[in-house]
MMTF fields as JSON, N, C-alpha, C and O atoms, coordinates in Angstrom:
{
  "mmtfVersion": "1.0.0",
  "mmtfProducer": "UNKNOWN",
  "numBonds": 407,
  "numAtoms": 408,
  "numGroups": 102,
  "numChains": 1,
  "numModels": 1,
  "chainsPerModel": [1],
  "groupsPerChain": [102],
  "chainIdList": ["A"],
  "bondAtomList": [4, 2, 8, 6, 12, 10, 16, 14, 20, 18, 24, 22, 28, 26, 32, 30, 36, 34, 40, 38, 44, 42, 48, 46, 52, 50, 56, 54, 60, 58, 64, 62, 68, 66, 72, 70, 76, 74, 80, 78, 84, 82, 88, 86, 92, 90, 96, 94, 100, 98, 104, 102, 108, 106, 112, 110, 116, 114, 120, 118, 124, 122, 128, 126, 132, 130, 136, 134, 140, 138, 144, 142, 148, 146, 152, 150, 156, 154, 160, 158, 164, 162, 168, 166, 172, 170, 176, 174, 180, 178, 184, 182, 188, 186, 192, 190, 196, 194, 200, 198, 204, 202, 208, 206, 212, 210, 216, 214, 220, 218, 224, 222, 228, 226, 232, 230, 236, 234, 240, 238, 244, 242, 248, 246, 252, 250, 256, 254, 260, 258, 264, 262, 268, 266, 272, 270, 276, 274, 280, 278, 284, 282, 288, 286, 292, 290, 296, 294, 300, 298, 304, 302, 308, 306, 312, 310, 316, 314, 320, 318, 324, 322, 328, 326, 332, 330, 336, 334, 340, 338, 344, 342, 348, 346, 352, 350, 356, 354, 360, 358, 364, 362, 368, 366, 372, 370, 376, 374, 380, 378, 384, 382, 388, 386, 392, 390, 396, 394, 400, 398, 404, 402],
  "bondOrderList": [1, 1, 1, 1, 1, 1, 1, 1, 1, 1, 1, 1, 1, 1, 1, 1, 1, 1, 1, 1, 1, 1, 1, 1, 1, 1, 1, 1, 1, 1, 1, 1, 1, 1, 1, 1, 1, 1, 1, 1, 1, 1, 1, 1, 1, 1, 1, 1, 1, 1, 1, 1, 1, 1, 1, 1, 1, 1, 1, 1, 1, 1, 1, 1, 1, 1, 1, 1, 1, 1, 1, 1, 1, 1, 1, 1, 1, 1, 1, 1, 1, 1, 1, 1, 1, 1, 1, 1, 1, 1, 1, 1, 1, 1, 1, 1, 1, 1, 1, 1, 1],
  "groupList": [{"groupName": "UNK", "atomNameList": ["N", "CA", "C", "O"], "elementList": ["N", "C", "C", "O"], "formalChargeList": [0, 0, 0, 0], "bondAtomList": [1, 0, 2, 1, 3, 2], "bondOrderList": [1, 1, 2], "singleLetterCode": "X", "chemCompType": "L-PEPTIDE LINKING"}],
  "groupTypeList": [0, 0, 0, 0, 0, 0, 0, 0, 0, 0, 0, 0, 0, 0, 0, 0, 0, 0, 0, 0, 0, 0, 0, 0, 0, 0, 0, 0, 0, 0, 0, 0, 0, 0, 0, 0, 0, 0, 0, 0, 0, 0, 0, 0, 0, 0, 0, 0, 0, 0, 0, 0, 0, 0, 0, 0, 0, 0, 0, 0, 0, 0, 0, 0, 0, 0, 0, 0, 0, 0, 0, 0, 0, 0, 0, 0, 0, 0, 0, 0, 0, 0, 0, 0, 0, 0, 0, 0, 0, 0, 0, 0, 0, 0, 0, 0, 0, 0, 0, 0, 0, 0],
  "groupIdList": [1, 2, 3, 4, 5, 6, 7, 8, 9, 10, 11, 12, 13, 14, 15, 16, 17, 18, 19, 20, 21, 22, 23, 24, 25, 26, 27, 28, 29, 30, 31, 32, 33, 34, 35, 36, 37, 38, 39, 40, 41, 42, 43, 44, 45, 46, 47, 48, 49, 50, 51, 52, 53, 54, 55, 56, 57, 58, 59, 60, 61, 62, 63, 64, 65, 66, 67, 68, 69, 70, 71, 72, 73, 74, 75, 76, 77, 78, 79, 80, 81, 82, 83, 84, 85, 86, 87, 88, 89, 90, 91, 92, 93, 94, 95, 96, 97, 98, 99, 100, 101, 102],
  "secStructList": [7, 7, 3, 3, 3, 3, 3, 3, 3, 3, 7, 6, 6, 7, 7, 2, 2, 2, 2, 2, 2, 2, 2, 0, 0, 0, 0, 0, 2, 2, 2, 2, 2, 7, 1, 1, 7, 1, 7, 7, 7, 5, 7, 7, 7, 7, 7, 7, 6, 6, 7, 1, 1, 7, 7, 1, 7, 1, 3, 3, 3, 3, 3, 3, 7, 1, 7, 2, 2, 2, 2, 2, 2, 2, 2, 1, 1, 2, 2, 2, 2, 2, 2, 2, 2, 2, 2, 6, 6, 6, 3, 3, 1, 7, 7, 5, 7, 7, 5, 7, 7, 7],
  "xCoordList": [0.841, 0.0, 0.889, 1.694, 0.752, 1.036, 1.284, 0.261, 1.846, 2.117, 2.946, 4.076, 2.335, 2.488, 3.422, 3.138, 4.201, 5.109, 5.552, 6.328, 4.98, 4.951, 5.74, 5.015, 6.939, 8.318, 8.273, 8.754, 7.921, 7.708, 8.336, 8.2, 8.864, 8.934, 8.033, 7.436, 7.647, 6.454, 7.484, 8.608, 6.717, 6.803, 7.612, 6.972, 8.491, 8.553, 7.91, 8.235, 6.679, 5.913, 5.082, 4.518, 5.074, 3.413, 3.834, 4.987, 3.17, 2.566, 2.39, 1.398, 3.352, 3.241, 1.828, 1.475, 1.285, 0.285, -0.802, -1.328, -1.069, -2.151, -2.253, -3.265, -0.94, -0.61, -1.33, -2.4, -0.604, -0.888, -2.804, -3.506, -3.601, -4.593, -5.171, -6.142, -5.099, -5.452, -5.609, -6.686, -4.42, -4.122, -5.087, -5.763, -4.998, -6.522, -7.988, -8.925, -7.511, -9.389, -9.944, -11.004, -8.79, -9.252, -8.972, -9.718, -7.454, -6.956, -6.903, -6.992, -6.741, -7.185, -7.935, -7.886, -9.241, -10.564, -10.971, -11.477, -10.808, -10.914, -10.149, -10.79, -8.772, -8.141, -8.392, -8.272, -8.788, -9.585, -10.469, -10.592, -11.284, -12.983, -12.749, -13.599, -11.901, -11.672, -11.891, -11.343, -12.587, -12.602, -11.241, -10.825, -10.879, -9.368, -8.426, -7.482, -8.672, -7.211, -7.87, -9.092, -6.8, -7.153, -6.391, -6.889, -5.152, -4.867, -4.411, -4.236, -4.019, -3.531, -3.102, -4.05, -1.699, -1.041, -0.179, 0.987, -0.746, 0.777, 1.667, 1.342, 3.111, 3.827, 4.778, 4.926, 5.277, 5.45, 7.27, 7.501, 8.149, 9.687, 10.417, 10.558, 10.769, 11.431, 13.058, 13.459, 13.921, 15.175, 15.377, 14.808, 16.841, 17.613, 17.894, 18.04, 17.898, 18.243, 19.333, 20.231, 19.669, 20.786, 21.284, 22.36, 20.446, 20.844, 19.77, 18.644, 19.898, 18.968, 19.08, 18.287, 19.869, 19.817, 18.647, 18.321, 17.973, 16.629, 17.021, 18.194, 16.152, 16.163, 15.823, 15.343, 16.263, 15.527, 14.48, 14.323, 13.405, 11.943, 11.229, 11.719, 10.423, 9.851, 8.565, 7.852, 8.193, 6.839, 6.46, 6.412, 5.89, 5.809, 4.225, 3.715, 3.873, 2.385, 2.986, 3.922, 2.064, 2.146, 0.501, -0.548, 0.706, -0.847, -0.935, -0.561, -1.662, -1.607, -2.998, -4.201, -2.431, -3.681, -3.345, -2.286, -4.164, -4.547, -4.879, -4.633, -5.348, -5.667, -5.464, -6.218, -4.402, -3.732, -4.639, -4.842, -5.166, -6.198, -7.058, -7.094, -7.954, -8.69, -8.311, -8.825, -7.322, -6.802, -6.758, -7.65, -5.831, -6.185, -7.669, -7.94, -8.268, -9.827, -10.396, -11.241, -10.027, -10.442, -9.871, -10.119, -8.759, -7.812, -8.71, -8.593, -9.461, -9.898, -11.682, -12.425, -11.832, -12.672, -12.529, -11.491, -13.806, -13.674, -12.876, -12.221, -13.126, -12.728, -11.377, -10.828, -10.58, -9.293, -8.842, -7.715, -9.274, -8.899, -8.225, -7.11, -9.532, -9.73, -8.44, -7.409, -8.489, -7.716, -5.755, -4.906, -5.619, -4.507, -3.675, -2.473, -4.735, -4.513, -4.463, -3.565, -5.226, -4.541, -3.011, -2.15, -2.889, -1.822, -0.387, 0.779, -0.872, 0.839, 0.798, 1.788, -0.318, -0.228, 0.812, 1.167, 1.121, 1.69, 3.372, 4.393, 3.273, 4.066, 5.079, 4.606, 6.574, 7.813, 7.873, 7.934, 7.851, 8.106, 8.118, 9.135, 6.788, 7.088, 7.501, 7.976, 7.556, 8.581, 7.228, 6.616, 6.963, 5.702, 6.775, 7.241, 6.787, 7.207, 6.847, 6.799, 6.592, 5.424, 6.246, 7.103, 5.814, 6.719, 5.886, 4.693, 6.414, 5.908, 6.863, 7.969, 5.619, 6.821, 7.283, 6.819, 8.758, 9.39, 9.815, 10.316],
  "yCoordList": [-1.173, 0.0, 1.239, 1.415, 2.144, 3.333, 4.6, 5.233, 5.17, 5.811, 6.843, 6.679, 8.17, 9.481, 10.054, 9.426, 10.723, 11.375, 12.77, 13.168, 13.384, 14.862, 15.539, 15.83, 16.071, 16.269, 18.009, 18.464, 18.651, 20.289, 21.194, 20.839, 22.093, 22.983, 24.031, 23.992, 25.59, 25.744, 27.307, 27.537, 28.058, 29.569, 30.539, 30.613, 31.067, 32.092, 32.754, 33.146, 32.949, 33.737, 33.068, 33.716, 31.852, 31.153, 30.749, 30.318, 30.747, 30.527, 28.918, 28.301, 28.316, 27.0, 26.289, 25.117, 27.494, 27.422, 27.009, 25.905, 28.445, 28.486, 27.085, 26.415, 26.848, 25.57, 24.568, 24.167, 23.949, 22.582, 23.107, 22.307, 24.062, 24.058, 23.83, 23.101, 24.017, 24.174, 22.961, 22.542, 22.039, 20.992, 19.873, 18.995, 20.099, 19.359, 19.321, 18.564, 20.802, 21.192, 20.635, 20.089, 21.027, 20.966, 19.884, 18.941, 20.074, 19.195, 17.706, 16.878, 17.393, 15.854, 15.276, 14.312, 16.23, 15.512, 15.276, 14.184, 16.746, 16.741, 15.079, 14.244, 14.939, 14.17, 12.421, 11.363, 12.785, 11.352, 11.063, 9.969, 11.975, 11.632, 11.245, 10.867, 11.448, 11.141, 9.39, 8.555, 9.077, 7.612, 6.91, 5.775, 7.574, 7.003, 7.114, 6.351, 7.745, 7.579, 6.709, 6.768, 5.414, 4.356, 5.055, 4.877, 5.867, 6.465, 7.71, 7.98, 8.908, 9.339, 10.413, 11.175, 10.888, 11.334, 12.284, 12.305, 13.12, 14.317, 14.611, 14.897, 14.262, 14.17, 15.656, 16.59, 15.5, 16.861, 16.155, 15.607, 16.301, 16.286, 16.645, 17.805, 15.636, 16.672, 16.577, 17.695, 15.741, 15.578, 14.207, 13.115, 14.976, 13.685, 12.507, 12.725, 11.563, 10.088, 10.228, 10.24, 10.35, 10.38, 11.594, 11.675, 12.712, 14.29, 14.988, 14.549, 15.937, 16.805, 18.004, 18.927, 17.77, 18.475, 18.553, 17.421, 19.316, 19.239, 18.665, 18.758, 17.965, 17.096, 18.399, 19.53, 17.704, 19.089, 19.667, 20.837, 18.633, 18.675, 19.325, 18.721, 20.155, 19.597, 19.09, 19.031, 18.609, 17.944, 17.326, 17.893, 15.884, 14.769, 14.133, 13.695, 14.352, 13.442, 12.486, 12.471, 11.328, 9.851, 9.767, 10.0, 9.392, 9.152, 7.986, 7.845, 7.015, 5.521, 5.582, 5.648, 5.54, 5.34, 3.981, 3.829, 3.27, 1.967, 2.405, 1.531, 3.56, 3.575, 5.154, 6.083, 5.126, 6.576, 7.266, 8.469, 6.651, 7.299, 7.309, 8.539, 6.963, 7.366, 8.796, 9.902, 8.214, 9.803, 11.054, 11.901, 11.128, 11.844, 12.9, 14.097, 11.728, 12.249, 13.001, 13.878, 12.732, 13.334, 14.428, 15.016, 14.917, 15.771, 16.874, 18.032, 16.642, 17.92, 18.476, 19.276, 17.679, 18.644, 19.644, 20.281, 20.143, 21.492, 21.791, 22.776, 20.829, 21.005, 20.651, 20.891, 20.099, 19.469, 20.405, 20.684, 21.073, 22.741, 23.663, 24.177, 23.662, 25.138, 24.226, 24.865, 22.962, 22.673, 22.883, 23.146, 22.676, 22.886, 24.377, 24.615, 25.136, 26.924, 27.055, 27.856, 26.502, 26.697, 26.446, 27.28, 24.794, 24.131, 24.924, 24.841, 25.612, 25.964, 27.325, 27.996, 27.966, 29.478, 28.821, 29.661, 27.69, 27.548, 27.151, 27.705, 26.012, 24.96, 25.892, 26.828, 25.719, 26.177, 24.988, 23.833, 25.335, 24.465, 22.588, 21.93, 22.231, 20.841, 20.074, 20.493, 18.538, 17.442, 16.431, 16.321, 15.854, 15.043, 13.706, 13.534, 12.983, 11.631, 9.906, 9.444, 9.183, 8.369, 7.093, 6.754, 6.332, 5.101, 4.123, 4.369, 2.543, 1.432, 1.134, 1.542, -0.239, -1.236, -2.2, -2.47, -2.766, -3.697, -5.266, -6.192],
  "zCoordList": [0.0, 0.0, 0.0, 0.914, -1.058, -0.666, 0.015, -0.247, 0.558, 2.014, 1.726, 1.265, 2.031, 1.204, 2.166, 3.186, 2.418, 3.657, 3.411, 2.543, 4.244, 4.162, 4.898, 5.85, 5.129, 5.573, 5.471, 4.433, 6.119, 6.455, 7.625, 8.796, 7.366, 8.615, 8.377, 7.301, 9.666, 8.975, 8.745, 9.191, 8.011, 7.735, 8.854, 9.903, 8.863, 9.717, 10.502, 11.623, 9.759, 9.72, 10.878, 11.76, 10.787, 11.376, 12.453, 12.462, 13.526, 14.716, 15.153, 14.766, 15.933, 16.194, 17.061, 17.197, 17.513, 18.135, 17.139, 16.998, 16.314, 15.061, 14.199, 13.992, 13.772, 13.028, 13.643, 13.186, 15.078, 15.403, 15.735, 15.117, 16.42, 16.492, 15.159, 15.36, 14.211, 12.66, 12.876, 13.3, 12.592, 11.97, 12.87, 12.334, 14.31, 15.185, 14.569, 14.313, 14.494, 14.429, 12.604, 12.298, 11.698, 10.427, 9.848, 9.584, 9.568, 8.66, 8.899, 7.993, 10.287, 10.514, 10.024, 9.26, 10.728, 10.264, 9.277, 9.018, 8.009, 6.611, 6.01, 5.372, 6.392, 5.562, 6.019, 5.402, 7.397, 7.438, 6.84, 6.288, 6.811, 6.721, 4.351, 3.546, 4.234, 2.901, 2.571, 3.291, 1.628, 1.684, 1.135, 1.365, 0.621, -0.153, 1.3, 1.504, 1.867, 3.208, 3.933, 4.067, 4.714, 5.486, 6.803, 7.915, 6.654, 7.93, 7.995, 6.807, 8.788, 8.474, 9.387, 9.576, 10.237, 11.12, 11.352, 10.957, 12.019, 11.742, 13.503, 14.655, 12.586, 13.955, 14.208, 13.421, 15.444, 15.356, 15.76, 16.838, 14.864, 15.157, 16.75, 17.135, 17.436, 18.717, 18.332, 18.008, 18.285, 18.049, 17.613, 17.615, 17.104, 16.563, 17.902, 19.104, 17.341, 18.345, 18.831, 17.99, 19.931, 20.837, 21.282, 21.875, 20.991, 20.501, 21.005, 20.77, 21.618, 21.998, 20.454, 20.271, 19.829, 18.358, 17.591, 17.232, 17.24, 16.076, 15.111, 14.749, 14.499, 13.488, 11.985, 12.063, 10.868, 9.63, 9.524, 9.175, 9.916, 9.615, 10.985, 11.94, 11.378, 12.592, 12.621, 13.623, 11.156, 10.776, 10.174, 9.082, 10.067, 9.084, 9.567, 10.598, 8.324, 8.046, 7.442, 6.642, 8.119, 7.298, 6.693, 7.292, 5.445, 4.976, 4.055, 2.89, 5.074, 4.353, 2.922, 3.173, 1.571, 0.911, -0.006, -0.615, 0.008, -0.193, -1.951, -2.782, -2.365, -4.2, -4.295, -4.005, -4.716, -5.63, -6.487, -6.328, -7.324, -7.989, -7.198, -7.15, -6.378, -5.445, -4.65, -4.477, -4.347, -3.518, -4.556, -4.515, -5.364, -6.35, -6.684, -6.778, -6.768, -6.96, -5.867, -6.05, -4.935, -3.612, -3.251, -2.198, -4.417, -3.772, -4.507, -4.106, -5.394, -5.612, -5.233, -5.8, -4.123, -3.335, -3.082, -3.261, -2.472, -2.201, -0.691, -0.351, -0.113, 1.448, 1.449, 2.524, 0.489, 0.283, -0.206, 0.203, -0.976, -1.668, -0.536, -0.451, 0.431, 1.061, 1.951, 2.16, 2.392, 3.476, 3.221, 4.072, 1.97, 1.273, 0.928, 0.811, 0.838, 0.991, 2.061, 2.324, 3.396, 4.783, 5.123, 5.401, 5.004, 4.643, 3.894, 4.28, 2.842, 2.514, 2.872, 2.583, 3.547, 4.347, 5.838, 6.665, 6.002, 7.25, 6.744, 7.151, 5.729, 5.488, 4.779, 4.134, 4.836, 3.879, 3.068, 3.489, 1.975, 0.754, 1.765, 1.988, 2.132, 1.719, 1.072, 0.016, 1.329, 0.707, 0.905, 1.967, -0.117, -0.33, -1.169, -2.295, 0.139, -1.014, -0.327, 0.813, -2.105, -2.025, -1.948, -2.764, -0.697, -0.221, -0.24, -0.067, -0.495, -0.309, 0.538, 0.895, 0.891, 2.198, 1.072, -0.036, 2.018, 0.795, 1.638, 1.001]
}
């Protein structure tokens, strides 16, 4: 199954507060409630392993979808729209990349 990974830090600009409340209140729910996503999680980076050092990212969604073209199709709702113009009002140039298990 396919498994989308979303690798972000956010804007200068934006508010770690605003973000993670957003991302509770909206974007969860929106991207669950999608029938093409079977899961889907956003973690928040604390440090590197063994390191109190920050890691690159301080944000990674995992999003398990079981049919690509399904997802696809879903991506262009309206609520997937509006949720995505929220999304890169927060996000610095995300990293969207599409993994299988092996």
């Amino acid at each position: 199954m396919p498994t989308i990974l979303a690798l972000y830090n956010l804007k200068p600009t934006a508010s770690v507060t605003d973000y993670e409340n957003w991302a509770k209140a909206k974007d969860i729910p929106v991207v669950t409630s999608l029938s093409s996503v079977q899961d889907f999680r956003v973690l928040k980076m604390n440090n590197l392993l063994g390191s109190d050092a920050p890691g690159p990212y301080a944000y990674c969604e995992i999003i398990e979808v079981p049919d690509m073209n399904a997802f696809f199709a879903d991506l262009s709702s309206e609520a997937v729209q509006a949720g995505a113009k929220q999304f890169n009002e927060f996000a610095d140039n995300p990293i969207f990349i599409v993994a299988s298990d092996i």
